[in-house]
C-alpha positions as CSV (number, residue, x, y, z in Angstrom):
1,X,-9.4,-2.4,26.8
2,X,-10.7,-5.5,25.6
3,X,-8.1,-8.4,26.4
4,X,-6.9,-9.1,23.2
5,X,-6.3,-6.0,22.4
6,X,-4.2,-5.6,25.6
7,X,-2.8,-9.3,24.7
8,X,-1.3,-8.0,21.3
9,X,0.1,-5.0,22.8
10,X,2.1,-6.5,25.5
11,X,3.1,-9.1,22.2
12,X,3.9,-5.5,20.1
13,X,6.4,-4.1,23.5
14,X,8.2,-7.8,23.3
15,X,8.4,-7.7,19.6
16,X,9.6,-3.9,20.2
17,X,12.9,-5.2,22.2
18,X,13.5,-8.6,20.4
19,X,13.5,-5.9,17.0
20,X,16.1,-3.3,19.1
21,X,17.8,-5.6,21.2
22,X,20.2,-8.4,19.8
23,X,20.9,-9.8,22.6
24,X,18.2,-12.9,23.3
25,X,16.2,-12.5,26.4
26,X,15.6,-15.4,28.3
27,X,12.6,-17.1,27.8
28,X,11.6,-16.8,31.2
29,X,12.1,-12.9,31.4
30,X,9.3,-12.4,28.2
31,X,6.9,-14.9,30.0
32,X,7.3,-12.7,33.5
33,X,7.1,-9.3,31.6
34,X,4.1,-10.9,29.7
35,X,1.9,-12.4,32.8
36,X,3.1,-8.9,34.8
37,X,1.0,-6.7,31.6
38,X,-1.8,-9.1,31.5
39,X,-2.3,-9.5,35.2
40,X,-1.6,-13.6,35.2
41,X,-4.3,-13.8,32.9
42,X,-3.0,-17.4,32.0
43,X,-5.3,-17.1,28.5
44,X,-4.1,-13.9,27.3
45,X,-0.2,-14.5,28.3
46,X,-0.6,-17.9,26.0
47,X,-2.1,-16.0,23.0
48,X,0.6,-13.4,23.7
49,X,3.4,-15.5,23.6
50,X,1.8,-17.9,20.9
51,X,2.0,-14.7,18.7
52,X,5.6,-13.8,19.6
53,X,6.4,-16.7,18.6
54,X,4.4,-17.1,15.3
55,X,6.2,-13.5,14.2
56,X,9.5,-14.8,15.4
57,X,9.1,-18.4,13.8
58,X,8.1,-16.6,10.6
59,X,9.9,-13.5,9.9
60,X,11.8,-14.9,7.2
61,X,8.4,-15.3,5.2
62,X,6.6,-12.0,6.9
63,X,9.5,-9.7,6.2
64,X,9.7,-10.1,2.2
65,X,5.8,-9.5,1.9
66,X,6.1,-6.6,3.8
67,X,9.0,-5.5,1.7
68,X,7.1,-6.3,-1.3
69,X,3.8,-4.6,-0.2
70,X,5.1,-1.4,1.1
71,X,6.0,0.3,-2.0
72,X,9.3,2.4,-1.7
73,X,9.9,1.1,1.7
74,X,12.8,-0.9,3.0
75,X,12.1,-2.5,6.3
76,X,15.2,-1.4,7.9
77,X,13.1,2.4,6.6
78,X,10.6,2.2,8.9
79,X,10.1,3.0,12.3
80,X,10.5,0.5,14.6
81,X,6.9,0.5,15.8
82,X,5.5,0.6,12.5
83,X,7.8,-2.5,11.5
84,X,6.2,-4.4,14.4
85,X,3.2,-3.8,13.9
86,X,3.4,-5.1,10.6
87,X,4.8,-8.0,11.3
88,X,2.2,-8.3,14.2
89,X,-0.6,-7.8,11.7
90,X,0.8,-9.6,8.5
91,X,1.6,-12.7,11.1
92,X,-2.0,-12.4,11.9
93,X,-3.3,-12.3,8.4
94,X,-1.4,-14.9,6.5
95,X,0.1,-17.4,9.4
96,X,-2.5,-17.4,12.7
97,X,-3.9,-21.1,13.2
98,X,-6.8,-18.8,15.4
99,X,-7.6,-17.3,11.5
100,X,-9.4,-13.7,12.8
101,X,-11.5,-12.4,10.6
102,X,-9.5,-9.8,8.0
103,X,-11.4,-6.6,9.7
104,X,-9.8,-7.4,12.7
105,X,-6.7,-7.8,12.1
106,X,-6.2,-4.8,10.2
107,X,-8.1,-2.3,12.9
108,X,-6.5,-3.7,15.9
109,X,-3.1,-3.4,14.2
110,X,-4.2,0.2,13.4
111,X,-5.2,0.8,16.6
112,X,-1.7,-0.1,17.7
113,X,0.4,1.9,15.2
114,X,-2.4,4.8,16.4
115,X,-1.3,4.4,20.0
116,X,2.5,3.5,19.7
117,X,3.3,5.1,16.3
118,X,3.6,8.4,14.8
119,X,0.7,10.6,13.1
120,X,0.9,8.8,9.7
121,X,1.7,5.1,11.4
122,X,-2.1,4.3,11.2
123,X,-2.5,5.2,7.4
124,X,0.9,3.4,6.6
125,X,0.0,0.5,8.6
126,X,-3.4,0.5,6.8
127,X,-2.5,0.3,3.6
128,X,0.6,-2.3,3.8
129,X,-2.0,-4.8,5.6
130,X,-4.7,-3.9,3.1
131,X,-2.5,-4.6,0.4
132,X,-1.4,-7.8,2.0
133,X,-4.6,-8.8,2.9
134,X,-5.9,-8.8,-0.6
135,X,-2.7,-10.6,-2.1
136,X,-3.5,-13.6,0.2
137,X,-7.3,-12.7,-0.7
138,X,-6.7,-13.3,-4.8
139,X,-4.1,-16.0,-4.2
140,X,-6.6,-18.6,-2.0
141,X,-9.7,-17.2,-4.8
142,X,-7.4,-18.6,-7.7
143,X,-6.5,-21.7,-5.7
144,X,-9.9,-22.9,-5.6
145,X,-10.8,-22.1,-9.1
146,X,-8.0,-24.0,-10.7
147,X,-10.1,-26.8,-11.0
148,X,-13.6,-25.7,-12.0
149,X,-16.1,-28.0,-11.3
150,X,-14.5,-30.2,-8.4
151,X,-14.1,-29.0,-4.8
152,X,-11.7,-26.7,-3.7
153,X,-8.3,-28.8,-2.9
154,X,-7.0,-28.5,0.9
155,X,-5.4,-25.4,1.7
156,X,-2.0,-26.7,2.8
157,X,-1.2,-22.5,3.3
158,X,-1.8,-20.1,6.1
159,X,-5.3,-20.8,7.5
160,X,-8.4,-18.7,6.0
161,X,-10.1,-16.0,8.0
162,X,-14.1,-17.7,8.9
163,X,-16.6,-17.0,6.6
164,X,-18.8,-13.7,8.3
């Protein structure tokens, strides 16, 4: 498994339990469970916890595009796995300073709902990240051509994913 992979599903199991569990865990127990999965890989526990945290930080903005891009689906619907995962992926997408490419995001988040969730997780998953992924998609394209003729203005948003 290639370590990123392995870093965002150790971050998916502490998202799991922060989801199910309302009782905090100490900061210290989610570092030790997450240098314990990823064998003290001191790189992979940081990008681990740096996305914990991002989800966390940002649920309040993640959870109502979710809402809003899975059609007929509350979030307190959905399995717990799938939920995660989709905050996991639409964190990635829309908030990630690291900005992964779009392809990415969407087929390691797959790839999680495939190995976590139930038969239909990795179609659901797919198309609520899709979906999401071309909101944010149209929203930056009219940004920058609000003002034809003079260079795109800053992006003070989520970063962009790098050009292929």
């Amino acid at each position: 498994m290639v370590r990123r992979s392995r870093a965002r599903e150790v971050t998916l199991q502490l998202l799991f339990q922060w989801d199910q569990n309302p009782a905090a865990v100490p900061r210290r127990a989610v570092e030790r469970f997450a240098r314990d999965r990823l064998l003290d890989d001191a790189e992979m526990v940081a990008y681990s916890l740096a996305l914990l945290d991002g989800v966390v930080t940002n649920k309040d903005r993640i959870d109502p595009t979710i809402s809003a891009a899975a059609e007929n689906w509350r979030l307190s619907r959905m399995m717990p796995v799938d939920r995660n995962v989709l905050r996991l992926g639409a964190y990635e997408l829309l908030f990630d300073p690291n900005g992964q490419p779009l392809e990415v995001v969407i087929n390691e988040a797959i790839e999680l709902a495939r190995r976590f969730g139930s038969a239909d997780s990795p179609k659901f998953v797919n198309g609520v990240l899709d979906k999401i992924a071309k909101a944010r998609t149209a929203d930056r394209g009219a940004r920058n051509e609000s003002a034809p003729g003079s260079p795109p203005a800053a992006d003070t948003g989520p970063p962009s994913e790098s050009a292929p």
